[in-house]
C-alpha atoms as a printed R data frame, in Angstrom:
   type eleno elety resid chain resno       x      y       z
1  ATOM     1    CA   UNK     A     1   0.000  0.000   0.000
2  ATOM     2    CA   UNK     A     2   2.261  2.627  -1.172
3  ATOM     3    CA   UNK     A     3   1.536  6.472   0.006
4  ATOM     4    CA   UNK     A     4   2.498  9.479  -2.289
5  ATOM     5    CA   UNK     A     5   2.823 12.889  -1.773
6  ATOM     6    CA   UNK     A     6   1.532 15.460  -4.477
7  ATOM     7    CA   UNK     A     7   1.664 19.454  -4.839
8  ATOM     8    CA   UNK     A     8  -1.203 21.238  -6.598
9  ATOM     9    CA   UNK     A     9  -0.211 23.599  -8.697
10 ATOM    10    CA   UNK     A    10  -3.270 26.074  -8.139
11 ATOM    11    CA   UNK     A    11  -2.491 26.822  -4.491
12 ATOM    12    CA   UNK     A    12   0.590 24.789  -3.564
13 ATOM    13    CA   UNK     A    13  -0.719 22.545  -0.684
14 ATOM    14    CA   UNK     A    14   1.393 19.494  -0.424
15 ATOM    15    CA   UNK     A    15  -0.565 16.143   0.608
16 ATOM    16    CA   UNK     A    16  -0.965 12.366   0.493
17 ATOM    17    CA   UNK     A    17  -3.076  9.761  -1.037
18 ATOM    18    CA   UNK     A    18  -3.153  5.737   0.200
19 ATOM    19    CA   UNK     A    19  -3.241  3.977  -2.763
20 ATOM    20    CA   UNK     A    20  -5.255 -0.032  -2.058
21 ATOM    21    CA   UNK     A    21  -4.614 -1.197  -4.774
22 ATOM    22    CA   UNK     A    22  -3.917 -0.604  -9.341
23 ATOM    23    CA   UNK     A    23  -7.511 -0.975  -9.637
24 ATOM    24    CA   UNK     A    24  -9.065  1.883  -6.948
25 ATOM    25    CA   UNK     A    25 -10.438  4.532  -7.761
26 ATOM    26    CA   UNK     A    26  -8.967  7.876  -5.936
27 ATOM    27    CA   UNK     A    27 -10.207 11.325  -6.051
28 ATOM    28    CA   UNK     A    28  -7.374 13.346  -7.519
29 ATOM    29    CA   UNK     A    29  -8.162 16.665  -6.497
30 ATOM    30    CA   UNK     A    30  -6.400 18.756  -3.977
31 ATOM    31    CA   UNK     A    31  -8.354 18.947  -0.177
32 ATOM    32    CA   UNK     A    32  -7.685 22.308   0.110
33 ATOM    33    CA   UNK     A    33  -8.877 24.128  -2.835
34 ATOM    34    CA   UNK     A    34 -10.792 20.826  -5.031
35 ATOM    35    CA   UNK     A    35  -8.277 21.682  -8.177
36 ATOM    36    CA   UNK     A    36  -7.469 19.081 -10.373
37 ATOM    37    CA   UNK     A    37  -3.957 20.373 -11.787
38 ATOM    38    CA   UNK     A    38  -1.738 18.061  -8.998
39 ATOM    39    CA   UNK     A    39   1.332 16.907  -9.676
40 ATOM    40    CA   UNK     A    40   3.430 14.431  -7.675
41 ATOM    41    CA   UNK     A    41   6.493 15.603  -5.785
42 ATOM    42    CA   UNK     A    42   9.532 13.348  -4.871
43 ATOM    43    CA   UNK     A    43   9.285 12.167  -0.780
44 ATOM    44    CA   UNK     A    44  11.508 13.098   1.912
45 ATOM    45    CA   UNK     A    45  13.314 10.060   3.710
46 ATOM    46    CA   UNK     A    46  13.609  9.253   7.503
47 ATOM    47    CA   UNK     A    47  17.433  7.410   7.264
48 ATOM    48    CA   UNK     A    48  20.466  8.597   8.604
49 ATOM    49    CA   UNK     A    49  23.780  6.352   8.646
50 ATOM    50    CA   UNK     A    50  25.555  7.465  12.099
51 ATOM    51    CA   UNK     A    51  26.414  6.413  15.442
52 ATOM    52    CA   UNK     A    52  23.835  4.617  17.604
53 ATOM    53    CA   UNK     A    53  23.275  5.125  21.054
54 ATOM    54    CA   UNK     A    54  26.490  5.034  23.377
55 ATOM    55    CA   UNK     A    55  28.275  6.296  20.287
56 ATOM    56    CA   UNK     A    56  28.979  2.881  18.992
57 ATOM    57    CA   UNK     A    57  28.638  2.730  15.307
58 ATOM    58    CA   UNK     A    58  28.083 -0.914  14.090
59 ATOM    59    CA   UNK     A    59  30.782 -1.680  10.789
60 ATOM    60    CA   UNK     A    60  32.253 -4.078   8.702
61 ATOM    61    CA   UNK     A    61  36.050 -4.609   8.523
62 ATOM    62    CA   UNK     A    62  37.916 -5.876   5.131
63 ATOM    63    CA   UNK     A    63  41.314 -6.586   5.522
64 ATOM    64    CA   UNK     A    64  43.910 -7.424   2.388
65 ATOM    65    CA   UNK     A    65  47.339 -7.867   2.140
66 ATOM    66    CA   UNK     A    66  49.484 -7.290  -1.303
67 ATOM    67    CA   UNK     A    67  52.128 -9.167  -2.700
68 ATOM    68    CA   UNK     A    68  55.046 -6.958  -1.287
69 ATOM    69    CA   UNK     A    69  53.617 -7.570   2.996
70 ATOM    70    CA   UNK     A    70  51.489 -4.501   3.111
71 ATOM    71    CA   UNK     A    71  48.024 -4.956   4.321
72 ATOM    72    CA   UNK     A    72  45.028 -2.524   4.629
73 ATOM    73    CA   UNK     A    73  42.046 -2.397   6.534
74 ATOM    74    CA   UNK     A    74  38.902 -0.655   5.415
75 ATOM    75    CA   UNK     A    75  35.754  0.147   7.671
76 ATOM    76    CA   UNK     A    76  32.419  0.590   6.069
77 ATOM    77    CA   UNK     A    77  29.245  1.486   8.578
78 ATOM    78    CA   UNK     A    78  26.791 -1.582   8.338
79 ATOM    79    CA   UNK     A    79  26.199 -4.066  10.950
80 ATOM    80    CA   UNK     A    80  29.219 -6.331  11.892
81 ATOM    81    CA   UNK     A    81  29.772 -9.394  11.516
């Protein structure tokens, strides 16, 4: 059940519509002023990559070694292993 925001373009009032299903039928006119001329608008995220709480950022260590004996570790944030 995907939700998506739109912007009408008569008097810029930014909402959602809950769509059921390919098939509904959904009144696409703005609440506000009953336009028709709506367009959809990309949605904000709620994600952030950071520490967690305690500071403590989970991560995932890769370490390789060349053929002269020189070895490097990388971190990358994502859960460890």
């Amino acid at each position: 059940m995907p939700i998506f925001e739109f912007r009408c373009a008569a008097c810029d009032e930014v909402f959602e519509k809950l769509f059921m299903g390919s098939d509904e039928e959904v009144d696409m006119t703005c609440p506000k002023c009953k336009a028709e001329t709506i367009e959809r608008v990309v949605s904000r995220t709620n994600y952030s990559i950071g520490a967690g709480p305690g500071g403590n950022q989970p991560k995932i260590s890769s370490k390789s070694c060349g053929g002269d004996n020189q070895c490097m570790t990388l971190d990358l944030p994502g859960p460890a292993r």
